[in-house]
C-alpha positions in Angstrom: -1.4 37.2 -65.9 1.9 39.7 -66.1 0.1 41.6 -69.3 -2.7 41.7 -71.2 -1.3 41.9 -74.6 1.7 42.6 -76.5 1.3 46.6 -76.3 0.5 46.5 -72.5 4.0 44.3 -71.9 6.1 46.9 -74.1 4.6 49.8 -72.3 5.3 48.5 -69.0 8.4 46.9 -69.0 11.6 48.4 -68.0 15.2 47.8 -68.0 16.3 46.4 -65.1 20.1 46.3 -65.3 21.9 49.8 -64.3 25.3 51.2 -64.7 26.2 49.7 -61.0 24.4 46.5 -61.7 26.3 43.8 -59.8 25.2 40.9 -61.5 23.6 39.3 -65.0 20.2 37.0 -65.2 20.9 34.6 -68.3 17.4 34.5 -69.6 15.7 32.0 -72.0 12.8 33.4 -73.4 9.5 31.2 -74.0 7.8 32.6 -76.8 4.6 30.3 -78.0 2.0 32.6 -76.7 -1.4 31.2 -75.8 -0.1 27.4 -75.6 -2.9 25.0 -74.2 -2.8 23.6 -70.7 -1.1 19.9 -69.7 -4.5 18.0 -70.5 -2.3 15.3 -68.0 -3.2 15.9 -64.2 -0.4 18.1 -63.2 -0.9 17.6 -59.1 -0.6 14.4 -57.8 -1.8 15.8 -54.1 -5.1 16.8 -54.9 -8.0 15.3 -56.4 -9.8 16.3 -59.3 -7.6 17.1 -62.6 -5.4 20.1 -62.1 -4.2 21.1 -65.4 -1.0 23.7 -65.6 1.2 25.1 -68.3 -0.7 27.5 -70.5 0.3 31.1 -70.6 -0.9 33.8 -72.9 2.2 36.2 -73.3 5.8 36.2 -73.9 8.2 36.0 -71.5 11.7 35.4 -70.3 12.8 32.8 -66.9 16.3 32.1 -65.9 18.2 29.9 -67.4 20.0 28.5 -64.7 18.6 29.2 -60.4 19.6 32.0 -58.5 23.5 30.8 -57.5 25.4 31.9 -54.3 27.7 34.7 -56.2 24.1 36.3 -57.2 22.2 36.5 -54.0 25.7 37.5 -52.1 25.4 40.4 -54.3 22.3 41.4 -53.4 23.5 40.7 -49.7 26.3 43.3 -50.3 23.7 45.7 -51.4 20.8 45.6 -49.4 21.7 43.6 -46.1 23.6 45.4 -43.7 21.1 45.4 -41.0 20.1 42.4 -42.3 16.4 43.6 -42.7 13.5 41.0 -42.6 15.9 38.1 -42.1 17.2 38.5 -46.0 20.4 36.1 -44.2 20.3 32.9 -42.8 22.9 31.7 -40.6 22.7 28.2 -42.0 23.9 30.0 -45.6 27.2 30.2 -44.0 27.7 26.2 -44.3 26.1 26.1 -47.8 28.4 28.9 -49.4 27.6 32.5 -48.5 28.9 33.9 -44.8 28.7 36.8 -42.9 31.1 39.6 -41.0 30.8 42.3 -38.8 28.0 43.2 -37.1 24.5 44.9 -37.5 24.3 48.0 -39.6 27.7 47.1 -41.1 27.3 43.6 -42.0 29.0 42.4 -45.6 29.3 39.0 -46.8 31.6 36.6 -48.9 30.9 33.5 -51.0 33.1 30.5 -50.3 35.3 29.6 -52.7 33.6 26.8 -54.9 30.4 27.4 -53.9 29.8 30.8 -55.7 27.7 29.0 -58.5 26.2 26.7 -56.4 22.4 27.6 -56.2 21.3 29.6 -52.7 19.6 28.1 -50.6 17.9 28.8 -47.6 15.6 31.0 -48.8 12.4 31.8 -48.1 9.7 33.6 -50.7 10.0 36.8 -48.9 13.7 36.0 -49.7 12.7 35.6 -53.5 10.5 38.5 -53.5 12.8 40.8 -52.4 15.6 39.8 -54.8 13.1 40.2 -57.7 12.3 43.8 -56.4 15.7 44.5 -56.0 16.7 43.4 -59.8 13.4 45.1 -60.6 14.5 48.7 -59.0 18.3 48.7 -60.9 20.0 46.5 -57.9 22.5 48.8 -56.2 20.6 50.6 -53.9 17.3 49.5 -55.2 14.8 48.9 -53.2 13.2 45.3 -51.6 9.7 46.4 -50.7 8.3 48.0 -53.6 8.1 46.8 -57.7 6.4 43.4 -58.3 5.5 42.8 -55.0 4.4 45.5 -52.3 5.8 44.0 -49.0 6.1 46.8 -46.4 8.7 44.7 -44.4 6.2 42.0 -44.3 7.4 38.8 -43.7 4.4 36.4 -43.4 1.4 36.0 -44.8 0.4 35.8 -48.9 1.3 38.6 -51.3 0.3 38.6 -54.8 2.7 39.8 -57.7 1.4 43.3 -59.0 0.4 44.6 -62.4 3.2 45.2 -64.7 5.6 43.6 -63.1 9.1 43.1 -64.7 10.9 41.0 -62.5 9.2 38.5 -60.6 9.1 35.0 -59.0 7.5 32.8 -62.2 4.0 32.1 -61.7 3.0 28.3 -61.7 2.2 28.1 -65.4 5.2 29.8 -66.3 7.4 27.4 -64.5 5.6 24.9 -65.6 5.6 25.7 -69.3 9.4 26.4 -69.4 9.9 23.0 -67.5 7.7 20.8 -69.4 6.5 22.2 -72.7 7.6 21.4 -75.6 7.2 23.8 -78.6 8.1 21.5 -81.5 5.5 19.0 -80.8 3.2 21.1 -78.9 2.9 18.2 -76.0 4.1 18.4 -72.5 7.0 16.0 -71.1 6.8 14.1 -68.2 10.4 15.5 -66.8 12.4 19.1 -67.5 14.7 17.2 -69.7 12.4 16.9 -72.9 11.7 13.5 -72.1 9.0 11.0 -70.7 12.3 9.4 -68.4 14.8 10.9 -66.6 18.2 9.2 -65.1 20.9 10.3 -62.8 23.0 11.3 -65.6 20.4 13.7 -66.7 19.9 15.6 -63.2 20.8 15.9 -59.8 18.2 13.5 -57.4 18.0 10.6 -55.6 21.3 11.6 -53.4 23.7 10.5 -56.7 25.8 13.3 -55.4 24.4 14.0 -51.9 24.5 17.8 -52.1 24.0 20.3 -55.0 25.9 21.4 -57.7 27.0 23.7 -59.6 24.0 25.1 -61.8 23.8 24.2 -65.0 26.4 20.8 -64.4 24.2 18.5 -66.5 24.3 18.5 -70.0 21.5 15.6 -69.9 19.2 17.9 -68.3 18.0 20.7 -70.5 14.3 21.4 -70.8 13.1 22.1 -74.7 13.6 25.5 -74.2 17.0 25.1 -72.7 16.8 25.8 -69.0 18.6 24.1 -66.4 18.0 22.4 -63.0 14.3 22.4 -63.1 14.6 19.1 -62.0 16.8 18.0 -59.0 19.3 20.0 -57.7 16.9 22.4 -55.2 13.6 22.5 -55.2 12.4 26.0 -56.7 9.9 28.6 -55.4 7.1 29.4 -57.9 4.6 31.9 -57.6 1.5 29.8 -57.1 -1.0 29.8 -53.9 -1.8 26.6 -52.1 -4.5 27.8 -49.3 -2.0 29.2 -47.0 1.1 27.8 -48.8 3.5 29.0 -51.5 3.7 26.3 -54.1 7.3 24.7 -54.7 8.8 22.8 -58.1 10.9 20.4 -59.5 12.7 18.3 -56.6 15.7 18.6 -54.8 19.2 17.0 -55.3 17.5 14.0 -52.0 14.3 13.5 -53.9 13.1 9.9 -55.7 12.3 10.3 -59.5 8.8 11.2 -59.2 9.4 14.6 -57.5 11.1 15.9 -60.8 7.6 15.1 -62.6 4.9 17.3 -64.1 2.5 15.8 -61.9 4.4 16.3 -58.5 3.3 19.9 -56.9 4.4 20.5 -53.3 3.9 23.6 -51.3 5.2 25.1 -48.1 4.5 28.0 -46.0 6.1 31.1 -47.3 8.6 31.6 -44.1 10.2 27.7 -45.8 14.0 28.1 -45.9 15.8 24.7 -46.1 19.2 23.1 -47.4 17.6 22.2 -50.6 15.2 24.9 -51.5 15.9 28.0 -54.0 14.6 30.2 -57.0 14.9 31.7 -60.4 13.3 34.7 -61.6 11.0 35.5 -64.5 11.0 38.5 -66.6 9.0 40.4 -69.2 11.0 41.4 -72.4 12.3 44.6 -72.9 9.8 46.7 -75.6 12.6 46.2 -78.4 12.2 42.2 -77.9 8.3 42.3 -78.5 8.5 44.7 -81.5 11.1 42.5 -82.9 8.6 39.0 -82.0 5.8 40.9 -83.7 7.3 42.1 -86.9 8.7 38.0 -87.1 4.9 37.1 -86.4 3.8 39.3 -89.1 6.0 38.3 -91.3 5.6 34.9 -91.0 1.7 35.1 -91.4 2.5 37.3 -94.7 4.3 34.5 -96.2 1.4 32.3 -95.1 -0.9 34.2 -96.9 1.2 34.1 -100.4 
């Protein structure tokens, strides 16, 4: 839980963006406070009913996954030295390379690839990026804001009180993915609906890489975000004993890995060709004032 209550969430929250702010999170914020769980098992890899989904404050996730132009921002920023392995060679054939050498290292995006979600990254990778958005990006730092890493690079590392910009917990990936506010029921697939094609998302090889985010107009969850299905899978902040928990399928996947019921996991140090992020967010204190006065209002009008 990022809050306790409205109040708590304005007090803590803070801008994040600064006047050297490199690059913009579009955000799509899931309102619906205090929604009830999936009643539907929502992991197919353990027994016992595991439900997901229900999340008791506001919040904002990204609308589209972290792309290439983003994270080679944050690469221009913070990885000279390339601390704690923030670089993976392998980025270099999947859109972002590097030059020079340690201490003066700077990176480019290849042309076509720049919105193109990264890849190759690990959840330390993901954690640090949320810090570094967190902190006013620039000079920001990596190891201190929602998570406390101390140039750790193993291991499990919880998401601190009052964070602001974070990795999405399980439920809020979930609820963003799979809710829908209108009816109050959960989908089957990110796309609003109980099936899914090829036409709607990026899986089952149809394309046989990924692409740029935000390419299906199909795909759309209920609260309009993108690529929560296919494309890459996606970091989310959930534990699995030893093991980060991962969402939504990747651009190779079948159909059932784009499901509510499909939960993977992987050891936090994971970096593959087909697994990414997005980030999460609390709203800034002028967005919950605004969603309380609406609340009031609309329970005035209730009561006349």
């Amino acid at each position: 839980m990022k809050v306790q209550n409205a109040l708590t969430l304005a007090a803590s929250a803070v801008l994040f963006t600064s006047a050297n702010a490199d690059i913009t999170i579009d955000w799509v914020t899931i309102g619906n406070a205090n929604n009830a769980a999936d009643t539907a098992d929502g992991d197919v890899n353990t027994t016992g009913t595991q439900m997901y989904g229900s999340v008791d404050h506001i919040y904002k996730i990204g609308k589209y996954e972290v792309t290439n132009a983003q994270y080679g921002a944050f690469l221009n920023a913070k990885g000279q030295s390339n601390t704690n392995g923030i670089y993976n060679s392998s980025m270099s054939s999947n859109g972002i390379t590097q030059s020079g050498s340690s201490g003066t290292f700077s990176y480019s995006v290849t042309s076509g690839f720049e919105n193109k979600p990264v890849v190759y990254v690990s959840w330390f990778d993901a954690a640090r990026f949320s810090n570094w958005l967190g902190n006013g990006q620039g000079a920001g730092d990596t190891e201190t804001g929602a998570y406390t890493l101390s140039n750790a690079t193993s291991g499990i590392i919880t998401v601190n009180v009052g964070a602001t910009v974070y990795i999405p917990s399980e439920d809020e990936w979930y609820k963003a993915a799979y809710y829908n506010p209108a009816t109050t029921t959960y989908t089957v697939f990110p796309n609003g609906q109980n099936t899914i094609t090829t036409t709607d998302a990026n899986y089952n090889n149809s394309v046989g890489s990924t692409t740029n985010v935000g390419t299906y107009s199909g795909d759309p969850s209920s609260y309009g975000t993108f690529d929560q299905g296919g494309n890459v899978g996606e970091w989310a902040d959930g534990i699995s004993g030893t093991s980060r928990v991962r969402r939504g399928g990747r651009f190779d996947n079948v159909e059932s890995s784009l499901a509510a019921y499909t939960r993977g996991a992987g050891v936090p140090t994971s970096e593959s060709n087909s697994l990414g992020f997005r980030v999460a967010s609390v709203p800034e204190p002028t967005s919950i004032v605004l969603t309380i006065l609406a609340s009031c209002t609309i329970l005035i009008r209730r009561k006349r």
